[in-house]
C-alpha positions as CSV (number, residue, x, y, z in Angstrom):
1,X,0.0,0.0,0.0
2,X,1.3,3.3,-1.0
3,X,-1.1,6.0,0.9
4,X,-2.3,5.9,4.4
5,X,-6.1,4.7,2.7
6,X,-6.8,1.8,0.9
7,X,-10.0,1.9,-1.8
8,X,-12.9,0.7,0.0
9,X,-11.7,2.5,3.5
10,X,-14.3,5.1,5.4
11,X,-12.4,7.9,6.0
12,X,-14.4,11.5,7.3
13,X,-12.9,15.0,6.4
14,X,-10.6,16.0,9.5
15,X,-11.6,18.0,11.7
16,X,-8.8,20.8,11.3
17,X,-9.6,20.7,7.3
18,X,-11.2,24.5,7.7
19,X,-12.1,24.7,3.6
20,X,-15.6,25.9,3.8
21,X,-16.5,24.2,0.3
22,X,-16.3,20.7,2.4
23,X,-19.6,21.4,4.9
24,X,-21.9,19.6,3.4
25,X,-19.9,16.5,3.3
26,X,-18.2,17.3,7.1
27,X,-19.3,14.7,9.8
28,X,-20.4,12.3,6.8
29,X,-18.7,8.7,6.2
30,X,-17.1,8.6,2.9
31,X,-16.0,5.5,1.5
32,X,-12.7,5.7,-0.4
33,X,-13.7,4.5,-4.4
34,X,-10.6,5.5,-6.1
35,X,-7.1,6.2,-5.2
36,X,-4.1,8.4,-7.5
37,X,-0.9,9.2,-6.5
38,X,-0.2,11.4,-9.9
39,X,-1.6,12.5,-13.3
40,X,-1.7,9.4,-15.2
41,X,-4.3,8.4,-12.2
42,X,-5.7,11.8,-11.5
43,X,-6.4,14.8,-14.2
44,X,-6.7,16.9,-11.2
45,X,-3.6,15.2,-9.2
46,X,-0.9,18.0,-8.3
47,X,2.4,16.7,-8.8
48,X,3.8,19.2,-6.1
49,X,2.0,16.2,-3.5
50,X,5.0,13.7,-4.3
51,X,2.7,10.8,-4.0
52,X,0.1,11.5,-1.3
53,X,-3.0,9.6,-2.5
54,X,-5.7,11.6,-4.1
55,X,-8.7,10.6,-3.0
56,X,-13.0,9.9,-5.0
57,X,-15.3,9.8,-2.7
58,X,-18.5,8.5,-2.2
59,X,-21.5,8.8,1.1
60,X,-21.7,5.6,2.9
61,X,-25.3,6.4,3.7
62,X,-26.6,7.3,0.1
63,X,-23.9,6.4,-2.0
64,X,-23.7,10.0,-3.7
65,X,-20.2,10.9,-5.0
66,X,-18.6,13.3,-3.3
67,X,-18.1,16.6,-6.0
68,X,-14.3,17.3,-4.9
69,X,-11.8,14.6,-4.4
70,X,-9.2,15.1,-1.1
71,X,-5.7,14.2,-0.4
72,X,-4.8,12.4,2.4
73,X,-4.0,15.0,4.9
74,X,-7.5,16.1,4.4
75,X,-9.3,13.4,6.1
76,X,-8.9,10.8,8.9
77,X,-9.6,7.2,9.5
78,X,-13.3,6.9,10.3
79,X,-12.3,4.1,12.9
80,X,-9.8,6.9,15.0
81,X,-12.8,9.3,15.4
82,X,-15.9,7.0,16.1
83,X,-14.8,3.6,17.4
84,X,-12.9,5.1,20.3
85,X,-16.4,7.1,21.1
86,X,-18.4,3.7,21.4
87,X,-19.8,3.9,17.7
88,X,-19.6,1.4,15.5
89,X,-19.9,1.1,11.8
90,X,-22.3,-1.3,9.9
91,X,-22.7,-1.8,6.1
């Protein structure tokens, strides 16, 4: 595995990711459905990120796509947030 996320992982946007465009998608699971680390991968993949994964995006709940693909750094494991908290995740 090159990234921090596999394909398939829930991941939520982290809490200190202040970009105002993500609101409507804050506090949701988002299940990983694609994964680039650079432009043959990703159109919109900047090469300045040296390989961090790029990541689509999709709600758990609805399956909706998320508009705006994130890098790693701009979300966290779902598991580190919730399961710690007593909550549990259920396909």
């Amino acid at each position: 595995m090159r990234g921090i996320y596999e394909k398939g992982g829930i991941v939520i946007i982290a809490e200190d990711n202040d970009n105002d465009n993500y609101d409507d998608y804050r506090g949701k699971d988002l299940r990983i459905v694609s994964v680039a680390y650079d432009t043959s991968e990703h159109q919109g993949y900047d090469e300045s990120m040296d390989g961090m994964g790029l990541y689509d995006l999709e709600v758990v709940k609805t399956g909706e796509k998320v508009p705006f693909s994130l890098y790693e750094y701009e979300v966290e494991e779902y598991a580190k947030r919730y399961i710690s908290e007593g909550h549990e995740y259920v396909e």
